[in-house]
C-alpha positions in Angstrom: 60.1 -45.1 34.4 60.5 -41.7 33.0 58.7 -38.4 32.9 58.7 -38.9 29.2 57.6 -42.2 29.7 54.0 -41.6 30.9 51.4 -41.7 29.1 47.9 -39.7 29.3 45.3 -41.9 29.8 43.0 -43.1 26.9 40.3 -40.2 25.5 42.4 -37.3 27.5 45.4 -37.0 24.8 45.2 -33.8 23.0 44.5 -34.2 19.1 47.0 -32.5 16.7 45.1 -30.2 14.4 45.6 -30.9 10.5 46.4 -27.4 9.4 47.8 -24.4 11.5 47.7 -24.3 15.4 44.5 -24.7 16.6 42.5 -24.4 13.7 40.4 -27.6 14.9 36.6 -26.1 13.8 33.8 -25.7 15.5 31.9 -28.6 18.1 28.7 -29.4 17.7 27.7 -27.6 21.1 29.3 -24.4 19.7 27.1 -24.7 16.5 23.8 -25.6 18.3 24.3 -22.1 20.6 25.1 -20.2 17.8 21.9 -21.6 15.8 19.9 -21.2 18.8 20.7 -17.1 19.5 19.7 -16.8 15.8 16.4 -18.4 16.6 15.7 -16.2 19.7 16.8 -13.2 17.4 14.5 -14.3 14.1 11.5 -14.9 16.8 11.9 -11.3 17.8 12.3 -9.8 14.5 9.3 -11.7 12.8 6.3 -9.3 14.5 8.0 -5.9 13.5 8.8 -7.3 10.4 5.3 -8.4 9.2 4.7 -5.3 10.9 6.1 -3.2 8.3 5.5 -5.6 5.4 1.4 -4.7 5.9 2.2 -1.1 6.6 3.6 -1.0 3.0 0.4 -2.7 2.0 -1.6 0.0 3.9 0.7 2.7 2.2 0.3 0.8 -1.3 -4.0 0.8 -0.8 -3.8 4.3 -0.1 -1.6 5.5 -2.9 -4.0 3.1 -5.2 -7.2 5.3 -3.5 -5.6 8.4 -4.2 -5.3 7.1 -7.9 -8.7 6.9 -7.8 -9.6 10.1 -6.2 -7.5 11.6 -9.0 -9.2 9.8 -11.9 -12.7 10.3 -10.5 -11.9 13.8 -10.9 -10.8 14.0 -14.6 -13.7 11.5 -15.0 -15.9 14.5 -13.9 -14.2 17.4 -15.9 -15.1 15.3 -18.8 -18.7 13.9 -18.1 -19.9 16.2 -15.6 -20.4 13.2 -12.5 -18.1 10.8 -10.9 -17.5 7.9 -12.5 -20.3 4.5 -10.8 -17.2 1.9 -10.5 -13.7 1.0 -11.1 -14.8 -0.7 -14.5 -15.8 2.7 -16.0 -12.7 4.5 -15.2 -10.1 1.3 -16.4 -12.7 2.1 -19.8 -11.7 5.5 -19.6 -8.2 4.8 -19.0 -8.0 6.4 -16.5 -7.2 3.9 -13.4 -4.4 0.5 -14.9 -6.3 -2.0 -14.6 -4.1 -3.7 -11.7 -6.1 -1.9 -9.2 -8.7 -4.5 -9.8 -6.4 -7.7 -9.6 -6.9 -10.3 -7.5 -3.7 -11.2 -6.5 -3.1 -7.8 -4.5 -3.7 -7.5 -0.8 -6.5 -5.5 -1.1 -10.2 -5.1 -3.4 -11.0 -1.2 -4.2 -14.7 -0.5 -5.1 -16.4 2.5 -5.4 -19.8 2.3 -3.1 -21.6 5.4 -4.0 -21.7 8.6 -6.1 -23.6 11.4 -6.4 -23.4 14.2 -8.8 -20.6 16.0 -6.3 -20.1 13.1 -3.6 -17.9 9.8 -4.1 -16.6 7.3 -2.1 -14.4 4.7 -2.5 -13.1 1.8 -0.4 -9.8 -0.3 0.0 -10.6 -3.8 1.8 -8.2 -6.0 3.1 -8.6 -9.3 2.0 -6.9 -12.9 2.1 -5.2 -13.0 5.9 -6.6 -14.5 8.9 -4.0 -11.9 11.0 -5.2 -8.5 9.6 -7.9 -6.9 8.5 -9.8 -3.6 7.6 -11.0 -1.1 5.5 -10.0 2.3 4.3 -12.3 5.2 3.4 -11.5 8.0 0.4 -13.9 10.5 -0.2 -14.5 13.4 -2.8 -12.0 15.6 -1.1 -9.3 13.0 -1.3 -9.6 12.4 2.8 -8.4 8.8 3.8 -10.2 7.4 6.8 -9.8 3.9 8.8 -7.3 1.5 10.1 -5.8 -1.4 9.6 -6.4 -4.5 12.4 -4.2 -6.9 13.8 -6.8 -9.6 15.1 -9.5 -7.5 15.5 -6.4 -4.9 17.5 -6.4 -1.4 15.5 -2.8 -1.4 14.4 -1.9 0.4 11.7 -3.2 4.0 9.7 -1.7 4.5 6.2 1.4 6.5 6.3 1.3 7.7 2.5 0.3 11.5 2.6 -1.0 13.0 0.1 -1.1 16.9 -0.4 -3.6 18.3 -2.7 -2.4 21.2 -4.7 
């Protein structure tokens, strides 16, 4: 018997690919690994990334308060006080009346007001993960955090530079 003659035994013969040299695909081992380090990678990007989703919410609450401190203070060129609650100033047209929506992350009310005092509130509302309230008053000064599970996480970003 020849060299030639011999054959590999069964389940050991090499396959011939169907188009160029080696171009046989991927095994399902190599698939699963690749599938798995993508996992591991979206498991550590998920935290920061809800992260900075709420910090835009924060950002988005305290650029709606600063609307507010504006119109409250057009509301008092014109009537001589600030204006009780959100409904008077949407009346006024002064605030869109989006503010008020439902849908948005967080409610905006105005608690008190005095003939030279105001202050007005964002709440965050409608997640179990965060919560918190921020604080604008008459001089346009935001105050308060946002939680992560009761954790003190994140303070609005948005500045805003009266002038």
């Amino acid at each position: 018997m020849t060299v030639a003659g011999i054959r590999r035994p069964r389940g050991t013969q090499r396959r011939e690919a169907d188009g160029p040299a080696g171009s046989r695909g991927f095994s399902l081992l190599e698939v699963m690994v690749v599938v798995t380090i993508m996992g591991v990678f979206a498991a550590i990007a998920a935290p920061s990334f809800r992260r900075a989703v709420e910090r835009s919410h924060a950002d988005m609450a305290a650029a709606n308060l600063q609307t507010v401190w504006v119109a409250q203070r057009f509301y008092r060129l014109d009537h001589g006080n600030y204006a009780p609650d959100l409904a008077t100033l949407e009346a006024a047209q002064l605030v869109e009346p989006t503010v008020r929506m439902a849908s948005t992350p967080y409610t905006y009310a105005i608690l008190s007001t005095e003939a030279s005092t105001f202050t007005a509130t964002a709440t965050r509302v409608g997640s179990n993960v965060w919560s918190g309230t921020l604080t604008l008053d008459q001089d346009g000064q935001i105050a308060g955090v946002i939680n992560e599970q009761g954790i003190p996480t994140i303070a609005p970003g948005y500045l805003f530079t009266k002038g």
